[in-house]
TIDO-488262 format. One line per field, with one value per residue (C-alpha): x, y, z; residue number from 1; residue in one letter. Coordinates in Angstrom, 2 decimals, always signed. Example, Ala and Ser with C-alpha at 12.3 -4.5 7.8 and 13.67 -1.06 7.14 Angstrom:
BEGIN
X: (+12.30;+13.67)
Y: (-4.50;-1.06)
Z: (+7.80;+7.14)
nr: (1;2)
rest: (A;S)
***
This chain:
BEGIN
X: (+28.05;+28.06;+31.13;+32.94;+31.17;+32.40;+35.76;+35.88;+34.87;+37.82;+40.15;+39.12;+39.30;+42.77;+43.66;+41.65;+41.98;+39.48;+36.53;+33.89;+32.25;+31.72;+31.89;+31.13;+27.62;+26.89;+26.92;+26.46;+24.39;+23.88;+20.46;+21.12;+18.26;+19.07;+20.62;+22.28;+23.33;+26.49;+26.67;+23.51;+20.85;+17.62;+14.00;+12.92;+8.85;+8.16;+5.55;+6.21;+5.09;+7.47;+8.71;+7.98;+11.19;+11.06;+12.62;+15.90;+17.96;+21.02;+24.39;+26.61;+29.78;+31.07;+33.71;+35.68;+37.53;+41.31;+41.89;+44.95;+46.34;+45.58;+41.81;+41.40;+43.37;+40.79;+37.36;+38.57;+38.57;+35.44;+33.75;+35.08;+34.84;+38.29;+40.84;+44.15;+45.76;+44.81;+45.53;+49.10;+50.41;+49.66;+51.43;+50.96;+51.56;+52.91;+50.52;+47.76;+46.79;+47.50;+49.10;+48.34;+51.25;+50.56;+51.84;+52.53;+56.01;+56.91;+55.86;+55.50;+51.99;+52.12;+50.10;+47.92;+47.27;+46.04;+43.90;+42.30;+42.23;+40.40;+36.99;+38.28;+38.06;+41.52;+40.94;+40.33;+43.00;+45.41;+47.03;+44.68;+47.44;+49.23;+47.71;+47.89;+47.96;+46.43;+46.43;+43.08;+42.08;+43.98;+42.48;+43.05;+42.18;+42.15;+41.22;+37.72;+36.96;+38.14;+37.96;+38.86;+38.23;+38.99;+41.40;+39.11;+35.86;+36.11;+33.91;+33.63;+33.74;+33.81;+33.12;+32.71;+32.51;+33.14;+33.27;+29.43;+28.70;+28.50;+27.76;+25.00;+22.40;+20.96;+17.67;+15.67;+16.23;+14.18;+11.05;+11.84;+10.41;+12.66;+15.63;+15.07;+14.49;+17.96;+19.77;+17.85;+19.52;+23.04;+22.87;+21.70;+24.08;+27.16;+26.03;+25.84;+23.40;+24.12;+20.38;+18.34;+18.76;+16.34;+15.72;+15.43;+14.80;+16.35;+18.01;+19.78;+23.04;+21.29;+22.48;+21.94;+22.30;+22.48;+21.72;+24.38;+23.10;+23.85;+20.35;+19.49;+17.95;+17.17;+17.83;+18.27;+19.00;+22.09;+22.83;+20.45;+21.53;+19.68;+19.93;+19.78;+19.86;+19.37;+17.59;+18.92;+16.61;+13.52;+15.68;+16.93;+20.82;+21.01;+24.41;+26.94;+26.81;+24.96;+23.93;+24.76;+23.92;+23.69;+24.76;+23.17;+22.93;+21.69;+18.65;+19.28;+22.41;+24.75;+27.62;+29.02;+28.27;+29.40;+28.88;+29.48;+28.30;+30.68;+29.40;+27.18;+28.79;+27.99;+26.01;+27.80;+25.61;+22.29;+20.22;+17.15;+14.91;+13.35;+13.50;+16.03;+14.66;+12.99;+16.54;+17.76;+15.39;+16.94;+20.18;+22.51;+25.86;+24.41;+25.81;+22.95;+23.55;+20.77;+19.08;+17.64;+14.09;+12.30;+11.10;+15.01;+16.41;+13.82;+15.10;+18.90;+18.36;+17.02;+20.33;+22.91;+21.33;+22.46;+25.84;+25.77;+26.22;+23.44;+24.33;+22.19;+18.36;+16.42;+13.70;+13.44;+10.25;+11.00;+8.86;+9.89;+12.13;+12.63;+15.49;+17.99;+21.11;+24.63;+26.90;+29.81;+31.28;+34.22;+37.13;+36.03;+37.11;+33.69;+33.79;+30.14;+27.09;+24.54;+21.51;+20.41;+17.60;+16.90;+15.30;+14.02;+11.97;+12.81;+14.84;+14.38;+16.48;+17.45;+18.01;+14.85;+14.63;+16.00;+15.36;+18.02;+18.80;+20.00;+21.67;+22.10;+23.13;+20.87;+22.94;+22.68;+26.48;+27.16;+25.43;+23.77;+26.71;+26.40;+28.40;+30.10;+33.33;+33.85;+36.64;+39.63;+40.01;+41.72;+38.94;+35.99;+35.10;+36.37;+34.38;+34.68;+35.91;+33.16;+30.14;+27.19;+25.04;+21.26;+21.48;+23.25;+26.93;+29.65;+30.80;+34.41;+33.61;+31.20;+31.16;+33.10)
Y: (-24.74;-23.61;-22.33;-25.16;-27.80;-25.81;-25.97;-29.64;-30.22;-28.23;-30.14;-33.08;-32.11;-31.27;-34.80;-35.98;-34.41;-36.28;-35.77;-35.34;-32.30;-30.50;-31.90;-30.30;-31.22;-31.58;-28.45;-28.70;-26.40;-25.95;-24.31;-21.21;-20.37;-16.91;-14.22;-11.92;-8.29;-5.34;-1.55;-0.04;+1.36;+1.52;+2.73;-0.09;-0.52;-2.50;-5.30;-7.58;-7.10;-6.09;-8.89;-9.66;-9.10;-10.73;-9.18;-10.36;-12.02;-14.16;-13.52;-17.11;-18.29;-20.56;-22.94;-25.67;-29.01;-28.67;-29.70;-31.64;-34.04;-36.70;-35.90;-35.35;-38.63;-39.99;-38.36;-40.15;-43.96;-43.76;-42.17;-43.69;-47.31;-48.28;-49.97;-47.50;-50.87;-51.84;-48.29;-47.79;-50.89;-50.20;-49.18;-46.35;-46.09;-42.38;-41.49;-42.39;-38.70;-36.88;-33.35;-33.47;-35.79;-37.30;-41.12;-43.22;-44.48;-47.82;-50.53;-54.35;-55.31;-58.22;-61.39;-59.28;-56.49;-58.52;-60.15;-56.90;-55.31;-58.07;-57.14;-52.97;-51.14;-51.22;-47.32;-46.18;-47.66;-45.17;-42.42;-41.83;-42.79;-39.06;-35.59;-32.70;-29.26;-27.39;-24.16;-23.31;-27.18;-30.97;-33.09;-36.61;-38.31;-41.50;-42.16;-41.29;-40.23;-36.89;-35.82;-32.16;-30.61;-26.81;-25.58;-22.32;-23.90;-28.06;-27.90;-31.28;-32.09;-36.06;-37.17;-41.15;-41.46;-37.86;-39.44;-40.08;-36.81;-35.92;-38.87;-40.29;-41.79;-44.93;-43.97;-40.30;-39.83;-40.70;-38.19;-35.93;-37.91;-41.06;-38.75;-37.48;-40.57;-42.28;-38.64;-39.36;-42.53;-41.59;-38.52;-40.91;-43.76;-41.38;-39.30;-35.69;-33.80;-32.45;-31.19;-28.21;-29.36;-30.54;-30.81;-27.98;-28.85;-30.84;-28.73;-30.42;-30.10;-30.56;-31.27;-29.64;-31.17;-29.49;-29.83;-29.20;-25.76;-25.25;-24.75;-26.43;-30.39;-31.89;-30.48;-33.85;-33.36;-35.61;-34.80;-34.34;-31.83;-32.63;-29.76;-29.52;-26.28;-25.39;-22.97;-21.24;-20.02;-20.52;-18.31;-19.83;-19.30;-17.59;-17.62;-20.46;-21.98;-24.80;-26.08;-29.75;-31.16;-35.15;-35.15;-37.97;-40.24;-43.08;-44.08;-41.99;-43.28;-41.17;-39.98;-37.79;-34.79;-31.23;-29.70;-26.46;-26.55;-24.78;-25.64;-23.76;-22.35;-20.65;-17.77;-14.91;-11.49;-10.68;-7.75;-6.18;-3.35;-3.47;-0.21;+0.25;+0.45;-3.01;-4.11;-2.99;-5.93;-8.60;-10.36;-7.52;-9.58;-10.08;-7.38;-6.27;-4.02;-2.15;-4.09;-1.88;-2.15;-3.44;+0.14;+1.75;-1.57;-1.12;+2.89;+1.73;-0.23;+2.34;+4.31;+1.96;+0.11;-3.66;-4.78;-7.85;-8.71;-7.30;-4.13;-1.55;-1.66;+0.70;-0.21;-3.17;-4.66;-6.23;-9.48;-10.85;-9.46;-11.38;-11.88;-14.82;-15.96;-16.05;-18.45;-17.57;-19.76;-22.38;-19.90;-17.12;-17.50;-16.64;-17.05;-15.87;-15.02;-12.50;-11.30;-10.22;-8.74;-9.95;-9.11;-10.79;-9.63;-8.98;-5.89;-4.30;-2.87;-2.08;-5.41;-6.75;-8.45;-10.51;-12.20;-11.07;-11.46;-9.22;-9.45;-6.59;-7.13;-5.94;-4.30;-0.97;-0.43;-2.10;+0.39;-1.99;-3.58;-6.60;-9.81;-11.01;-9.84;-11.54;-9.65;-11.65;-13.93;-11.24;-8.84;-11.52;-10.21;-6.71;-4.42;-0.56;+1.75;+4.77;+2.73;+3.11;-0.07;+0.16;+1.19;+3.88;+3.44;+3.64;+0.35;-0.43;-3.89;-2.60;-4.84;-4.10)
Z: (+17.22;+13.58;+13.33;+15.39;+13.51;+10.07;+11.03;+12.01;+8.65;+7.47;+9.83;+8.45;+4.96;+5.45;+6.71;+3.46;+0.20;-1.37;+1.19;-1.82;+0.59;-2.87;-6.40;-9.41;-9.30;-5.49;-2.74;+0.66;+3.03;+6.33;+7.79;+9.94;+12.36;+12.62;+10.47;+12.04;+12.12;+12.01;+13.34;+11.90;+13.61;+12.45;+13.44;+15.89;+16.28;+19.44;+18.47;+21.78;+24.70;+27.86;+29.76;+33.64;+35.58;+38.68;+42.09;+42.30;+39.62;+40.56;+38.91;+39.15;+38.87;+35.92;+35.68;+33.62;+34.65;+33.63;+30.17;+29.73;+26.99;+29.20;+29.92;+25.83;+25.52;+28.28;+26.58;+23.20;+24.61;+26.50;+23.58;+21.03;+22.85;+22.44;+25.03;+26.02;+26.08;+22.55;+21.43;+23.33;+21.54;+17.92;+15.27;+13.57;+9.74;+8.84;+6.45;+8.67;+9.42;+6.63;+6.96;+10.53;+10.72;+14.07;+14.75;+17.37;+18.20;+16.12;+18.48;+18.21;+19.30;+21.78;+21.82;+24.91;+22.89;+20.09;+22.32;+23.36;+19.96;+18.97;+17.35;+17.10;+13.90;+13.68;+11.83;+14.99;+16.62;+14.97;+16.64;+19.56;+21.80;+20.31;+21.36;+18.79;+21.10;+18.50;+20.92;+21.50;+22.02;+22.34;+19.44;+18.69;+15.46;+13.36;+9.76;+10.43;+14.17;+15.42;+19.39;+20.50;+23.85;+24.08;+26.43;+27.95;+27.70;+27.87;+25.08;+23.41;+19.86;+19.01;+15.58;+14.93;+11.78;+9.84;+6.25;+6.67;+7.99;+4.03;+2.46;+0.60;+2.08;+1.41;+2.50;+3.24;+7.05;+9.61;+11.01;+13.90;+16.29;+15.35;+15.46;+19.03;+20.37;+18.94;+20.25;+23.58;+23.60;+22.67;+25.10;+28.21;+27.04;+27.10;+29.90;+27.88;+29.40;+32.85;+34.72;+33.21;+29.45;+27.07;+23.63;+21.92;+18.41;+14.96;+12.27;+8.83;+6.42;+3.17;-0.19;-3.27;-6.30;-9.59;-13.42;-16.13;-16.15;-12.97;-11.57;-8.22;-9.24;-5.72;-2.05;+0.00;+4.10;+5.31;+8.10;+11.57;+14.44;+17.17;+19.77;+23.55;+25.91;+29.49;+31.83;+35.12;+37.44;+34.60;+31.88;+28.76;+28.16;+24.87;+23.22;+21.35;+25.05;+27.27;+23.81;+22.99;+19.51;+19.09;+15.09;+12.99;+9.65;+8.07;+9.92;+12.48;+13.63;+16.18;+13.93;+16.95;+19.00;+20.34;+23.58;+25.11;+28.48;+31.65;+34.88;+37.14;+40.41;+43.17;+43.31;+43.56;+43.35;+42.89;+40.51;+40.76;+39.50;+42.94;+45.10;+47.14;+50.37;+49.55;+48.86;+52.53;+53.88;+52.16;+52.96;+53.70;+52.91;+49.27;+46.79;+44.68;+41.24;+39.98;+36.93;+33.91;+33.39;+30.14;+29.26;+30.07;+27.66;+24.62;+25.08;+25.08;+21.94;+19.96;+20.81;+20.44;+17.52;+16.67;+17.08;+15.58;+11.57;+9.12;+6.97;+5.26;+7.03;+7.76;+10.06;+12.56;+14.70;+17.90;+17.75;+20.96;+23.75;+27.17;+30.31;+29.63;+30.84;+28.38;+27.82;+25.26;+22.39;+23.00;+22.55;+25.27;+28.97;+30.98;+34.33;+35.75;+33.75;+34.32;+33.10;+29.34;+27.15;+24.01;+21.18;+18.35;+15.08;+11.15;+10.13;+6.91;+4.28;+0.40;-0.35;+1.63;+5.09;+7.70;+11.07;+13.78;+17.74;+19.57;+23.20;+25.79;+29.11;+32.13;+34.67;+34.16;+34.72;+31.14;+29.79;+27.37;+26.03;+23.89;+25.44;+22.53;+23.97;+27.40;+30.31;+30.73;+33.52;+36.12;+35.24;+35.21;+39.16;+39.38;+40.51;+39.86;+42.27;+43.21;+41.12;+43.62;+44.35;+44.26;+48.04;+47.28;+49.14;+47.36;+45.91;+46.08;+44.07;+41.56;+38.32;+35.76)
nr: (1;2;3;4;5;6;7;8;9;10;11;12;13;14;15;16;17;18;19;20;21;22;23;24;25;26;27;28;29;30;31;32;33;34;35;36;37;38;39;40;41;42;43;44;45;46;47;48;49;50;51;52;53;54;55;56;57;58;59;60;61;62;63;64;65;66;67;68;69;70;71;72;73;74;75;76;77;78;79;80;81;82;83;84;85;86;87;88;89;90;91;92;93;94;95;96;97;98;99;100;101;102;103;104;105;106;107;108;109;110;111;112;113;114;115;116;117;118;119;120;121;122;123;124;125;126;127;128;129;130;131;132;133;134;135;136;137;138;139;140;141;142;143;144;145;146;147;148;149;150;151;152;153;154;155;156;157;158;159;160;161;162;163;164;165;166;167;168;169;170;171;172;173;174;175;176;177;178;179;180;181;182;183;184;185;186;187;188;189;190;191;192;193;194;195;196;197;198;199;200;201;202;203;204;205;206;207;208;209;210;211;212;213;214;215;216;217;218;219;220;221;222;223;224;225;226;227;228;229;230;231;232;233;234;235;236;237;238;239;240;241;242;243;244;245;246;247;248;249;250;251;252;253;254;255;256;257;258;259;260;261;262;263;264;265;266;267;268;269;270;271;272;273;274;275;276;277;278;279;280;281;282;283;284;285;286;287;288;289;290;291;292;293;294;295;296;297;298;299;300;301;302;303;304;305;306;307;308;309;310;311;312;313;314;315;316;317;318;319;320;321;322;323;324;325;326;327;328;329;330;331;332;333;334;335;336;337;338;339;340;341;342;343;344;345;346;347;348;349;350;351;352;353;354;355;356;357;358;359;360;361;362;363;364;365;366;367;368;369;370;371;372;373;374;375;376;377;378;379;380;381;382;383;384;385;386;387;388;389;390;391;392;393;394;395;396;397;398;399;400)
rest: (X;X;X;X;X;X;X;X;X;X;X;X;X;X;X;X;X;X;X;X;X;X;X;X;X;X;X;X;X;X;X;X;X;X;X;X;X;X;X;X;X;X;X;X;X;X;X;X;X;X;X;X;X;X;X;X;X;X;X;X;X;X;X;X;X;X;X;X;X;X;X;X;X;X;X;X;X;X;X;X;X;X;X;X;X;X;X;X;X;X;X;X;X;X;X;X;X;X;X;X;X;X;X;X;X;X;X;X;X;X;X;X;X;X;X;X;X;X;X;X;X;X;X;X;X;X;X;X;X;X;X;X;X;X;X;X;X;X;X;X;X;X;X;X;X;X;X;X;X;X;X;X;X;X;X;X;X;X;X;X;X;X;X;X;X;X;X;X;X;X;X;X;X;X;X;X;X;X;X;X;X;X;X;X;X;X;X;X;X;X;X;X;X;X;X;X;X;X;X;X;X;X;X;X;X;X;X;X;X;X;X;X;X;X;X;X;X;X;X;X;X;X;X;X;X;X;X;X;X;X;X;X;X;X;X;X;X;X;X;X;X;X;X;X;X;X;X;X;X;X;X;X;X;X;X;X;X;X;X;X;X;X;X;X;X;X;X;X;X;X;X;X;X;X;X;X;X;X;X;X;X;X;X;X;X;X;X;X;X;X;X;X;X;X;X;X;X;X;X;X;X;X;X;X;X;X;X;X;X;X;X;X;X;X;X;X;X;X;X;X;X;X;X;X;X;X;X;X;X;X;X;X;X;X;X;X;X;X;X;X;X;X;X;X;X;X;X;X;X;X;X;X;X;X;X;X;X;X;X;X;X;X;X;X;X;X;X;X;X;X;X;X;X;X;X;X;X;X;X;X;X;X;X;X;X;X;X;X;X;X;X;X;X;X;X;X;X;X;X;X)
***
């Protein structure tokens, strides 16, 4: 969500050169909850205690709707309010967008579409009637909305009003509390959450103002994220996925939202750490793939070491470690998910410490792996040739 929401506001400050994101006495922050790490491996000291795995864990299917310019075209109305009658008759002036250089066809607008306009920010009348294939995503914008719906993922980004994402605000925001309860609303208005999420939490942008010598004056929070996630099966999803964010301003006020959130299939395998003999009396059409245990995981992450983004420590607790589910960022095709490990705690180093997660899927064939990098559609279900199930036969679809 971090990353997409940082580049909206670079999309957006290319369409507006003078977006005032950071003046020579202002900065702009955003809180991170987690730092994380890159190819080091230090001494681990386990501080948490093992998680319970239970029996048999499920390994699903995932799935997006088609993306087209028409369903981006179709997200942009309903969100944004706006009539595709009112929108298909405007006229667009050319420098309504900026270097994205997106307007409509020269059209007169007729008595009708007047008549529907009526009322309508005319700003955001502009251009939504004109797709921008952007590659990765369709996007649609005006002179201060922006809608984008990613091509792999049907993750939504809408944006009503991006000028105040960064602007001042006329008065502190609103408690925690306050700013669930409007991000409740917006979410059950707009229909967001699909079943299993719930809130998970309210992070800020903050601004920092500073003195003439350049030291930090006041640190002011403009901007609420209000987060949701899900659960499958009782397991949290850990990744940039199945999280939705409700983003807010003055008083609380919806300014927008993302959501990355691929739907649930069928399921399609099962693991376990259970015996195999116990595995012969369960459902014998059900492929089953041997799950590592907590002890064989805490073992595999001493070896490998963390594969994420912090350099140069030298020791590392594990605070926490426990069985989730992953979903991967926007721009990764996923088509199932499966079991993980992860671990939390604070690793140390020459330059002090840091908080970090790290992720390690369970089967035992991915020989702890991290699943940053996701297989490509025509490999998402292969299965390798002469990998042996946990009933010992010789698996001609063993997971790749």
């Amino acid at each position: 969500m971090v990353l997409g929401f940082a580049a909206l506001l670079g999309v957006f400050a290319a369409i507006n050169q003078n977006s005032g994101f950071c003046t020579d006495t202002s900065l702009l922050t955003m809180e991170l909850p987690v730092k994380e790490g890159f190819g080091t491996n230090p001494t681990f000291t386990l501080q948490a205690s093992l998680p319970t795995v239970p029996d048999k864990l499920a390994i699903y299917s995932m799935s997006v709707p088609g993306v087209t310019a028409e369903s981006a075209k179709n997200l942009a109305t309903a969100r944004l309010k706006i009539s595709r009658e009112a929108i298909s008759k405007i006229q667009v002036p050319s420098t309504a967008l900026g270097r994205l250089k997106v307007q409509a066809a020269p059209m007169t607008m007729t008595g009708a579409a007047k008549t529907t306009a009526a009322g309508l920010d005319t700003a955001k009348l502009q251009a939504l009637d004109q797709v921008v294939d952007v590659g990765t995503a369709f996007s649609l914008a005006t002179a201060d909305s922006y809608v984008s719906v990613n091509k792999k993922s049907a993750a939504e980004t809408v944006m009503l009003n991006v000028p105040s994402l960064t602007a001042d605000r006329k008065a502190p925001l609103p408690s925690e509390s306050v700013l669930k309860q409007k991000a409740d609303a917006y979410a059950a208005e707009n229909d967001l959450l699909p079943p299993g999420y719930k809130y998970a939490g309210t992070s800020y942008i903050t601004k920092h103002t500073l003195n003439a010598e350049g030291q930090v004056e006041k640190v002011e929070k403009v901007t609420a994220i209000a987060k949701y996630t899900r659960d499958i099966d009782g397991l949290p999803v850990e990744g940039a996925g199945s999280t939705i964010c409700v983003i807010e301003g003055d008083e609380g006020n919806p300014l927008g939202y993302t959501k990355v959130s691929r739907n649930i299939g069928a399921k399609i395998a099962a693991s376990s750490v259970t015996a195999p003999g116990r595995l012969r009396t369960m459902a014998a059409s059900e492929k089953t793939y041997e799950l590592m245990s907590p002890e064989d995981a805490y073992k595999k992450l001493q070896e490998r070491g963390m594969t994420s983004e912090i350099a140069d420590v030298e020791t590392a607790t594990v605070d926490k470690m426990y069985l989730a589910y992953y979903e991967a960022e926007p721009d990764k095709q996923q088509d199932e998910t499966e079991p993980v490990y992860v671990f939390e705690g604070t690793a140390t180093g020459p330059s002090g410490s840091t908080e970090y997660k790290e992720y390690m899927y369970a089967l035992k064939i991915k020989n702890a792996e991290a699943p940053f990098q996701m297989p490509s559609p025509t490999k998402a279900t292969e299965r390798k040739a002469g990998e042996k199930g946990v009933e010992g036969q010789k698996d001609p679809e063993a997971r790749s």
